[in-house]
C-alpha positions in Angstrom: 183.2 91.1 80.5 184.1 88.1 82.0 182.7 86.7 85.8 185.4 87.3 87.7 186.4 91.0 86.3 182.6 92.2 87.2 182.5 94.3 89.9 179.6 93.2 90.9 180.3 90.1 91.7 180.7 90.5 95.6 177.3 93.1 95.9 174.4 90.8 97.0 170.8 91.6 96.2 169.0 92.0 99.7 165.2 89.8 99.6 162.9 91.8 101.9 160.2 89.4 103.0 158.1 92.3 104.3 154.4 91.6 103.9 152.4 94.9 103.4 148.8 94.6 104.4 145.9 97.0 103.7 143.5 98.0 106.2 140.1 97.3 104.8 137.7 98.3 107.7 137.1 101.8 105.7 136.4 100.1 102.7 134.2 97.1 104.5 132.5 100.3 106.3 131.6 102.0 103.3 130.1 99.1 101.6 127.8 98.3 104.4 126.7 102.5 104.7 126.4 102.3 100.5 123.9 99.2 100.7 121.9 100.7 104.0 121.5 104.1 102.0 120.1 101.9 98.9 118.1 99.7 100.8 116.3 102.8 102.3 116.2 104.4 99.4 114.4 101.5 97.5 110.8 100.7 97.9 109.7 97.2 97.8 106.2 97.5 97.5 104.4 94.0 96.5 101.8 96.3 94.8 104.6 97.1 92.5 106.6 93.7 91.7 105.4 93.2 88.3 106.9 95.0 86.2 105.2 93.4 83.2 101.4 95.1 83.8 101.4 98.6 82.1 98.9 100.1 84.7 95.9 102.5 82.9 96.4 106.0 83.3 93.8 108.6 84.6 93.0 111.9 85.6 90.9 110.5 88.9 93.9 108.3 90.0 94.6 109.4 93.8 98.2 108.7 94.8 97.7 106.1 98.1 99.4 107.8 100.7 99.1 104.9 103.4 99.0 101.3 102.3 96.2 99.0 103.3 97.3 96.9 106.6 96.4 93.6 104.9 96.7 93.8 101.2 96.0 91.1 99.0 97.8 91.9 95.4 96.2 90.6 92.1 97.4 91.2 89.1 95.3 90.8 85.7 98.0 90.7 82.7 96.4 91.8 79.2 96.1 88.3 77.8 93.6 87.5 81.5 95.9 85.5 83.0 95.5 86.5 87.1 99.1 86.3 88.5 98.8 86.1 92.4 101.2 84.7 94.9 103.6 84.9 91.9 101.9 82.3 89.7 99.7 82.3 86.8 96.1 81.4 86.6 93.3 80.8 84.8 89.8 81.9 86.1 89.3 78.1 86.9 92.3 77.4 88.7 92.6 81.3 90.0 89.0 80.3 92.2 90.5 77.3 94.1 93.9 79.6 94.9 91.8 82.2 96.2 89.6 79.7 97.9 92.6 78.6 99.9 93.9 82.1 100.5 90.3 82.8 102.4 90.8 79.3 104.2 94.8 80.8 105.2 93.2 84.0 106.4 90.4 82.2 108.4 93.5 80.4 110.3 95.1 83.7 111.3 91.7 84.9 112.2 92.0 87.6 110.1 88.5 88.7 109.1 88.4 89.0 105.5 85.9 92.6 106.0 89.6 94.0 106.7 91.4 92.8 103.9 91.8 95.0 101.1 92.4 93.3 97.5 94.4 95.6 94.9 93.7 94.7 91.6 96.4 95.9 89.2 95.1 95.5 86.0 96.8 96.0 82.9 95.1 98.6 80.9 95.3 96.5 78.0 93.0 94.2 79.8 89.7 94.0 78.7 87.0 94.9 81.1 85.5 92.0 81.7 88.2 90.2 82.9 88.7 92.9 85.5 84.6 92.3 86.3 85.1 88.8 86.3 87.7 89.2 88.7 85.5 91.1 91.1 82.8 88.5 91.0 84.8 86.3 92.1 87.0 87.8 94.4 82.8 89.1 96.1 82.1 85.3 95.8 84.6 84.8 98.3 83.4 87.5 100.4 86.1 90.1 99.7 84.5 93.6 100.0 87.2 95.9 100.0 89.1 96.6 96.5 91.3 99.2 95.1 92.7 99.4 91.5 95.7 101.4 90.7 96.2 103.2 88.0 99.0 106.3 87.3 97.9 109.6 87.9 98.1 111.7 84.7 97.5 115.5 85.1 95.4 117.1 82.8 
């Protein structure tokens, strides 16, 4: 059909310019009351940020129902590598860190009598590294210790 026969020729095509916007304060909302509820719900415990230490299992483990007011968190993998302040040492190298730990507490006047050191041990660890690790950890004058293990009902 040729131009000029079309009778469409004379209809024009309207272009709307109308911008639609979307209100996103629900959705803005909902994100912040989704990661408030997850925050809550997760527990970041320092006692438990390694995942890689499979703690031993016993029928004399007592769940801790308050956590100590100064913890100090070691944590003896099963090869006897100490991680602690997220590094790994050696026994060598692991008595100068915690040499300059005790100076740290000295400066906040925190007497080290109230410090409490948790000693996560991997139960693949042998037993004298865990002893080892008390020694020197009672070297340093650290009295108070705690080792967690899961509680496993009989």
């Amino acid at each position: 059909m040729p131009y000029a026969l079309c009778p469409f020729r004379y209809m024009r095509i309207r272009q709307t310019t109308e911008t639609r916007e979307m209100d996103m304060t629900p959705m803005i909302d909902m994100v912040f009351l989704l990661m408030t509820f997850f925050i809550f719900l997760l527990n970041f415990s320092e006692a438990e940020q390694d995942e890689r230490i499979r703690l031993p299992k016993s029928e004399l483990a007592i769940p801790t129902r308050v956590m100590p007011a100064e913890p100090l968190t070691l944590h003896l993998m099963a090869d006897g590598t100490i991680l602690f302040n997220g590094k790994g040492y050696g026994p060598v190298e692991f008595s100068a860190a915690l040499g300059l730990e005790c100076r740290l507490y000295a400066y906040k006047k925190i007497p080290l009598d109230k410090i409490t050191v948790l000693i996560r041990g991997d139960n693949r660890a042998s037993t004298g590294d865990v002893l080892n690790l008390v020694k020197e950890c009672k070297r340093q004058e650290f009295d108070n210790f705690r080792f967690p293990a899961i509680s496993e009902t009989p």
